[in-house]
N, C-alpha and C positions, 0 to 999 in steps of 0.2 A: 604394797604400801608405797614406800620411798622409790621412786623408778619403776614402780612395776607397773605392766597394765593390766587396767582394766577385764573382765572378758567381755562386755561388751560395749566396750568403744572401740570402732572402725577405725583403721590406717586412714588416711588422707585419701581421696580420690588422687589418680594420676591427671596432671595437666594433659587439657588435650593438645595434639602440635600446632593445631589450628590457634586457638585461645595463645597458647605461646609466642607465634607468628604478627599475631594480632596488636599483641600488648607489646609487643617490640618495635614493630611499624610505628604503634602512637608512640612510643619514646622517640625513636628518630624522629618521627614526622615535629613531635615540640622542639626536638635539638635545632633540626633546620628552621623551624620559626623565629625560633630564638636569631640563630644568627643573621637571616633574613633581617629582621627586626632592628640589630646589631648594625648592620653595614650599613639599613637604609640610616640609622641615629647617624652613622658615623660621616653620609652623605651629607646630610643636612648642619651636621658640626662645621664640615667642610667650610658648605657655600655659606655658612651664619661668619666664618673667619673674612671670607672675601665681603662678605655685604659689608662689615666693620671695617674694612680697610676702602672700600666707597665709600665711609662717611664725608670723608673732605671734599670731595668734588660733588656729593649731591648737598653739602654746608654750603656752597659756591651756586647754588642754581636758584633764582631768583625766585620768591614766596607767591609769585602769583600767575607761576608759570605751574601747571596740573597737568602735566601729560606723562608726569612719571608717578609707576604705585609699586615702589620698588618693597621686595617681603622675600622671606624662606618659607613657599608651600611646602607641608610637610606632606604630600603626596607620593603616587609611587609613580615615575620616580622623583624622588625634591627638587624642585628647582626656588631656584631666586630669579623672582623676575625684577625686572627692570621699567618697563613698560606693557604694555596691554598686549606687542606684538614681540619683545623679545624677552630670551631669559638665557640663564646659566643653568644647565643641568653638570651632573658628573660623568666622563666618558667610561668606556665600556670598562676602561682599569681601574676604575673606580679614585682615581688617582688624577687627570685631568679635567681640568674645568675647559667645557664646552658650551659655549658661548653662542647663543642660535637666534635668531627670527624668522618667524613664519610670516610669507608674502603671499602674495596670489600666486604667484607659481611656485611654492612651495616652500619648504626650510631651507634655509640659507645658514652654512655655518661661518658667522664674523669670525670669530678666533676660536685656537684650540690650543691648549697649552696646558704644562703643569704646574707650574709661578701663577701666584696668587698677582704678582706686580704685573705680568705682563697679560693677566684677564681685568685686571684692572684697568690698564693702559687702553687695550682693545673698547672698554665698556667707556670711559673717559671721551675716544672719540664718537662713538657712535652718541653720547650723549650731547658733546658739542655741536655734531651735524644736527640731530634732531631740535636742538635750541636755534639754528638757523634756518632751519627750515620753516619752525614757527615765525621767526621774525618774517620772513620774506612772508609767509599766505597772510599774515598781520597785513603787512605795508600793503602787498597789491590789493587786500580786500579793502583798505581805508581811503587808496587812489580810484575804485573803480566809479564811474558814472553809471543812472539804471541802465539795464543791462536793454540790449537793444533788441533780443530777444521776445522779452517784456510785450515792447511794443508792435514786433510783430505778431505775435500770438492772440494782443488785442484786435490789430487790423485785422488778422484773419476770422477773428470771432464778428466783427462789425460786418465785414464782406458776406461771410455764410447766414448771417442775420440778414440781411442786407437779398442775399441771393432766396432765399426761403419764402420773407415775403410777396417777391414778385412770382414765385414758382405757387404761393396759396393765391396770390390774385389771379392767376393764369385757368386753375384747379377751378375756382369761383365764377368764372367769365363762359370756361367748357363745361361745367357741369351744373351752373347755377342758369341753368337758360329752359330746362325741364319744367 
């Protein structure tokens, strides 16, 4: 009755060690997702703290200058970019903000640091140089005269024109005589 069993209902099969092993693997394998998941949120908390402390010097950058698309991709791993060619990611401590641009010959790292003011600082210059760098290809493209280029590549076109016809008169004279 009360407690008693059955006669026939069967004990429980035993786990196999396999099945056991198994179902253990997938709990750790979610623990480490989790924290996986965890560090990249806590990356991205990071560079979201530094991108808010940019605010005043990208308030400061004139509205019709677009060569900054500064954000926190939440990729792996997050970065905040600043530009098309640099960004902030987190260093290996997960605790320094490293500060990079990729050039034609490779990643260049501006600054490394664990101060949010002084990857700020580093990103502050790097944003100033690039606003004069624009001013300058501005100025020398609105000084240049057409380009002289231009007009050699036309004379060259009018010469080869030029040389073609007397090469089919020639063609015309030797072989139009049949």
């Amino acid at each position: 009755m009360w407690g008693r069993k059955k006669p026939d209902e069967k004990p429980p099969a035993p786990i196999s060690p396999l099945k056991e092993a198994l179902r253990q693997a997938r709990i750790e394998s979610a623990e480490r997702t989790g924290i996986v998941v965890d560090m990249r949120d806590a990356e991205a908390a990071r560079l979201d703290m530094l991108n808010e402390a940019l605010d005043p010097v990208f308030a400061e950058v004139p509205a019709n200058v677009d060569i900054f698309d500064r954000g926190v991709s939440r990729g792996d791993p997050p970065r905040l970019w600043i530009d098309v060619t640099a960004y902030v990611v987190m260093g290996r401590d997960k605790r320094s903000y490293r500060f990079v641009q990729d050039t034609r010959y490779g990643r260049k790292v501006l600054s490394e640091s664990a101060e949010i003011r002084e990857t700020a600082r580093a990103i502050t210059r790097y944003v100033a140089a690039r606003l004069i760098e624009r001013e300058r290809a501005l100025a020398a493209g609105g000084e240049q005269r057409p380009r002289q280029s231009t007009w050699r590549a036309f004379a060259a076109f009018v010469f080869g024109l030029m040389i073609g016809a007397v090469a089919l008169a020639v063609a015309a004279l030797v072989f139009g005589g049949h």
